[in-house]
N, C-alpha and C positions, 0 to 999 in steps of 0.2 A: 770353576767346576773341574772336577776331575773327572781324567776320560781313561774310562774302563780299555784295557786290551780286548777282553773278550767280549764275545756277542751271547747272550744267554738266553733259554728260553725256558718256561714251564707250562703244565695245565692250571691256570689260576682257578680253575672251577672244582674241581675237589676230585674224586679217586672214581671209578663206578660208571656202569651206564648210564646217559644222560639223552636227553634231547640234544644238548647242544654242549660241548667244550670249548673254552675260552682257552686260547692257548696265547701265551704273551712271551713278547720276545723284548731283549733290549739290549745296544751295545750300538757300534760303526757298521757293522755289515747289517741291520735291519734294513736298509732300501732297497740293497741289494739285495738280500734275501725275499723280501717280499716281492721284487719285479720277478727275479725269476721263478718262484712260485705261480706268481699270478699272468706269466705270458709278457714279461718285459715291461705293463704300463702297474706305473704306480698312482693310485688313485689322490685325487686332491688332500690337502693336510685334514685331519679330521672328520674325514665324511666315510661312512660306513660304506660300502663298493660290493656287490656281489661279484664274485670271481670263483673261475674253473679254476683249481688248485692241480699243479703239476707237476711229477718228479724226474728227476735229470732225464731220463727215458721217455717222457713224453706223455707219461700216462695219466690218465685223472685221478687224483687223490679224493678229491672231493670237490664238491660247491658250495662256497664258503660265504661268508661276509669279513672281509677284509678292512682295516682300520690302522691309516698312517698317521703316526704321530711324533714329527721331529720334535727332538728336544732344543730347550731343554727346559719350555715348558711341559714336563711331564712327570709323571710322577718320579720315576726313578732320576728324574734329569737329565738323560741321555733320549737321543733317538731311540724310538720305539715304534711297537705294532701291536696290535691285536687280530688274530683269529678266531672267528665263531664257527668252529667245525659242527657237522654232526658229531653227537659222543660217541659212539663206537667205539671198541678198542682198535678196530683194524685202521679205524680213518687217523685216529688218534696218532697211532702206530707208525703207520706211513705219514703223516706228516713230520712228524719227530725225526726219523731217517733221514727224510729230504734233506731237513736243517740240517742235522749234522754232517751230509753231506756236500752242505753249503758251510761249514768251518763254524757254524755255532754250537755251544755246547750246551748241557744240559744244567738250570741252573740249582746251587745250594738253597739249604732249606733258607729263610730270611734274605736272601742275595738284592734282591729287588729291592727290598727297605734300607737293606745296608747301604747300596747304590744310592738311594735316593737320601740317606744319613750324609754321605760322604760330599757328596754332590751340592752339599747345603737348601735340600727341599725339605728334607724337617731336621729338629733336633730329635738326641737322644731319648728326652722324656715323652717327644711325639711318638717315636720309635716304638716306645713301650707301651704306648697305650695303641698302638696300632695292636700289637701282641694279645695285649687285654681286652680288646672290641671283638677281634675273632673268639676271643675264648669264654667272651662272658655267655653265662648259661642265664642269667637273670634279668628284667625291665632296669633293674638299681644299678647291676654291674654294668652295663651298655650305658647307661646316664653316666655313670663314672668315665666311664673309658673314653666316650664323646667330647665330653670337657677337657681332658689331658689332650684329645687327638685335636682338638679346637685352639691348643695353646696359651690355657690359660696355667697350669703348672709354670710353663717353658716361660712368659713374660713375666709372670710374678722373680723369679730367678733370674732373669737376664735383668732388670730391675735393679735387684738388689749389688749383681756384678756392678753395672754401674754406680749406682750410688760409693763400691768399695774402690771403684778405680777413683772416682772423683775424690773421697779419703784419703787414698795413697797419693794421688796428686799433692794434697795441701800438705802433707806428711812430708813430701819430698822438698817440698821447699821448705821448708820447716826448717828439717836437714842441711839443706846445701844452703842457705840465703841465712844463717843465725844473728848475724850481726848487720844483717839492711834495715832493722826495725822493721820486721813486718807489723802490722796490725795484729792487735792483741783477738781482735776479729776473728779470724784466721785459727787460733790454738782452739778458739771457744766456739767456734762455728765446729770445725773437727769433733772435739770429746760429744756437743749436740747428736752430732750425727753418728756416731759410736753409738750411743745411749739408744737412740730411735733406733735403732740397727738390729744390736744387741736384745732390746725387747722385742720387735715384730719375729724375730725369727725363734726365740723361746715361744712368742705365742702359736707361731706355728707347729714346732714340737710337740706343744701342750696339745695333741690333738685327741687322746684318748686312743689313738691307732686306727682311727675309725674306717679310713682308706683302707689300710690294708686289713684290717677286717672283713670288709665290703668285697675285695678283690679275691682274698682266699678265701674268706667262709666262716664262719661262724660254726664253735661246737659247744652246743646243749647238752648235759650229761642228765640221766634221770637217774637216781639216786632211791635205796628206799628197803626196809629191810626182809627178808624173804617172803614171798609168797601175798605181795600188798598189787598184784599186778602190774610190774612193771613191764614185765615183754608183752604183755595183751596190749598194754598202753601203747608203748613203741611199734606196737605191728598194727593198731589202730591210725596213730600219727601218719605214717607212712603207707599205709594203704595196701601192704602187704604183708605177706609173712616175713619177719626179719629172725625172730627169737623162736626158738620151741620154747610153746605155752606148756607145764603140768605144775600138778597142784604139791609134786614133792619139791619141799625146799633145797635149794642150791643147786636148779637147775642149770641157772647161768653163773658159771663158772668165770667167762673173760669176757670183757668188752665187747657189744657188737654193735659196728657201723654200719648208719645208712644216710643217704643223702637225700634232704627233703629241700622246699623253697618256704621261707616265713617269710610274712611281710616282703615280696621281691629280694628277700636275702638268701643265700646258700645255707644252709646248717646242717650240718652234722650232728646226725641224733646218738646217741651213746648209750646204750643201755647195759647197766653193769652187774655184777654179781649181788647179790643180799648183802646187805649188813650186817652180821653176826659173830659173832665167838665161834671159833670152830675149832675142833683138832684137826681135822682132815685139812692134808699140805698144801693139796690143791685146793680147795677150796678159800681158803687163807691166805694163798697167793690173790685168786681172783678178789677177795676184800680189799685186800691191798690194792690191786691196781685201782679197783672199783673207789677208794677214798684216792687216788691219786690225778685221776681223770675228774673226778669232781673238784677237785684243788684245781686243775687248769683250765676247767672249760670256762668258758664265758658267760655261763648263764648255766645254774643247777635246779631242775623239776624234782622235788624231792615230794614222792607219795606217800600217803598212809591208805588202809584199806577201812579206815573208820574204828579200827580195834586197835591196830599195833599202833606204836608211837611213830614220828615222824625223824628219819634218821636224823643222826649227830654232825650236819655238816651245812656249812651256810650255804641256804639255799633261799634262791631268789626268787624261785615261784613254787607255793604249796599246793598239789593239789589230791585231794580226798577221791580215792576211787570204790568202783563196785555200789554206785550210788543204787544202783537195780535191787539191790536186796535191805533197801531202808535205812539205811547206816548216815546218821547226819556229819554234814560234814563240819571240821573245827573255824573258828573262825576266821576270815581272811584266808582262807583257803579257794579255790574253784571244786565242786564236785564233779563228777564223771563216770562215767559206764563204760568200759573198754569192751563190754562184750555190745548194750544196745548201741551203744555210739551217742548218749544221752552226755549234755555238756563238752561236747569233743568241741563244737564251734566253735562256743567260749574261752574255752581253752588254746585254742589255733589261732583265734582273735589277739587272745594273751601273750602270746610266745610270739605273731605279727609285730606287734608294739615292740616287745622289748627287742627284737633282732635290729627295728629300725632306728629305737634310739641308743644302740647303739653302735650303728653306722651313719646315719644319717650327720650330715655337718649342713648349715645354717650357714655359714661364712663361704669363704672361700673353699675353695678343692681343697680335701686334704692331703698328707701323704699318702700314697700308697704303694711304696715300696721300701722294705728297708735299704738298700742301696740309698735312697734318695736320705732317710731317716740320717743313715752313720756320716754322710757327708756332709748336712747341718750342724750335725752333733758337734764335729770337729770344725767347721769353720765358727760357729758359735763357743766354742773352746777356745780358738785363735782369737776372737772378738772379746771374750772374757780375760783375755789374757793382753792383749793392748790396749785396756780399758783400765789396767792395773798395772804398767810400767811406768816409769820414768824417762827409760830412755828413749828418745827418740828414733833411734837408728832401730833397736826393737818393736818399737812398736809400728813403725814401719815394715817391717819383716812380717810381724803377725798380721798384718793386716793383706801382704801378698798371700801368706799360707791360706788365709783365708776365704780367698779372691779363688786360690787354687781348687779348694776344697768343692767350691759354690757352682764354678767350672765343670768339675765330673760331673756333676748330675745330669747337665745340658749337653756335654759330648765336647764342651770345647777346649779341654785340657785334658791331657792323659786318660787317658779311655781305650788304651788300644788293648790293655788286657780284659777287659769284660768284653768287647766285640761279638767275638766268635760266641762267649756263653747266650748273650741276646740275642744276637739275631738266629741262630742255632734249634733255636726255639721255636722259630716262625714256620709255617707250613710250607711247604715247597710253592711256587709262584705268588709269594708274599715277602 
């Protein structure tokens, strides 16, 4: 374990007035710090203790509930504490002074998970999904982020390290032992295991993105040529005003976002300019981007109003608006009413579906990070590539790069340049 110099502490409970703040401390001077807060007795390992909370002066801070927790079973793996102050800013306040005037400092944003990384209480990829549990806004994103924080990423990967160490093993004698007659066992037991290697980790690649989908969000662009109600749609969908609705064409000029949930998914709705021929520059531009964002979104709602055509751009779901005023819809289309809200369910139902199938994975976790993505890529590169030498001594080699490559993802090789970017990110007393 590694043992931290400082003592750190933060409000793990969030910013604002509260009932109650959780203030968490961890490092060598927590016993200390918490006897003389609490009048020199330090209460049993783990048991919650109400105490007079005191400052060098003798004064009451507050009446707390107190919580000792040597490590290094503990989360950051270090000796720790917790306080359950009243939330106040003054109590808050004044407790935070004490410490510092007890040699603890105040801790960085991620400090605590980095501790608890370093210290070997999780890996890297538990790390990250600690990151993505605080941030999911969604039922789907917390199910995702559960599973990575549960270790199932981190053992599929530690896995597979083994299996390349045990590779590199028979590779080595391969090398050094050429003339003992090894068993032909041995060459052919190795290339098996390459091969199995090699294909489980394309299949994992093959994932359609669907994690990191899931984790950042999904963008649905609606598409559609002027005045067929697009922005009534999108401020329908959304449940507020997003667009100015008027019935002159080429109201909307550039893309405008908003952030809904389909099917427990995140999505970004897009609602773009008309489709049309224009001379007007600006307008023209907004076409443009408007077929440029329907080129990358993940899913295009391309409308008609029952009259015009259906614009020129693959789209994945059609649907017929302005049902209110009789206008039948074409076939394999969904009809809708952006003004009564008639067909809006059906439709909501429709864009549920598609968000989930395309996040949802049936197998195992998938990726969900590119980080984790480009480090596959290339140890599967390395695997590709000592699946097709002859020499021994290289293929040897490609199978350490590879080993190394498999490594970053879990924290256990070179990783000290992404560090800071990770945990960076993390909320202060997390």
């Amino acid at each position: 374990m590694e043992q931290a110099e400082d003592t750190i502490f933060a409000i793990a409970s969030g910013a604002g007035r509260a009932a109650i703040a959780v203030m968490r401390l961890s490092g060598p001077l927590c016993q200390v710090a918490l006897a003389t807060l609490s009048g020199g007795v330090v209460p049993p390992p783990r048991r919650a203790v109400l105490r007079r909370l005191r400052d060098a002066a003798g004064a009451v801070l507050d009446h707390a509930m107190v919580l000792w927790l040597p490590g290094p079973g503990t989360y950051s793996g270090e000796d720790s504490a917790e306080l359950f102050l009243h939330g106040g800013r003054a109590v808050t306040d004044g407790v935070a002074m004490a410490l510092v005037g007890l040699g603890l400092r105040p801790a960085e944003p991620g400090e605590f998970s980095r501790r608890a990384f370093l210290n070997g209480r999780m890996d890297l990829v538990e790390a990250e999904a600690v990151h993505d549990l605080i941030a999911a806004e969604t039922e789907a994103q917390r199910r995702q982020a559960l599973r990575q924080l549960d270790g199932e990423l981190g053992r599929l990967y530690r896995a597979w390290s083994d299996r390349l160490r045990s590779m590199l093993a028979q590779q080595e004698a391969l090398i050094d032992f050429p003339d003992e007659d090894l068993p032909p066992e041995v060459e052919a037991a190795l290339e098996a295991s390459l091969a199995s290697l090699r294909s489980e980790i394309a299949e994992h690649l093959d994932d359609a993105r669907r994690g990191e989908k899931l984790r950042e969000g999904l963008v649905f662009a609606i598409a559609g040529l002027p005045n067929v109600g697009k922005s009534s749609l999108i401020n329908a969908l959304a449940g507020r005003d997003v667009a100015i609705v008027s019935a002159t064409p080429g109201t909307t000029r550039d893309a405008l976002e908003t952030r809904v949930v389909f099917g427990g998914v995140p999505v970004t709705l897009v609602d773009t300019a008309g489709l049309r021929d224009t001379a007007d520059a600006i307008e023209a531009e907004g076409v443009r981007r408007a077929l440029q964002r329907a080129e990358d979104a993940d899913l295009v709602i391309a409308v008609s109003d029952g009259t015009a055509p259906f614009p020129g751009v693959a789209a994945s779901i059609r649907v017929t608006n302005k049902s209110d005023l009789g206008r039948a819809a074409a076939s394999a289309t969904i009809a809708v009413s952006a003004l009564t809200g008639a067909g809006l369910d059906a439709l909501r139902e429709r864009l549920s579906e598609a968000a989930r199938a395309l996040t949802e994975s049936a197998g195992p976790l998938p990726l969900t990070r590119a980080r984790h993505r480009a480090a596959l890529q290339e140890a599967k590169a390395r695997l590709d590539a000592a699946a097709e030498t002859t020499l021994p001594e290289l293929r040897g080699e490609d199978l350490r790069l590879a080993l190394r490559a498999i490594g970053r993802i879990t924290g256990h090789v070179g990783v000290e340049d992404i560090l800071d970017t990770l945990f960076g990110q993390f909320c202060i007393g997390k």
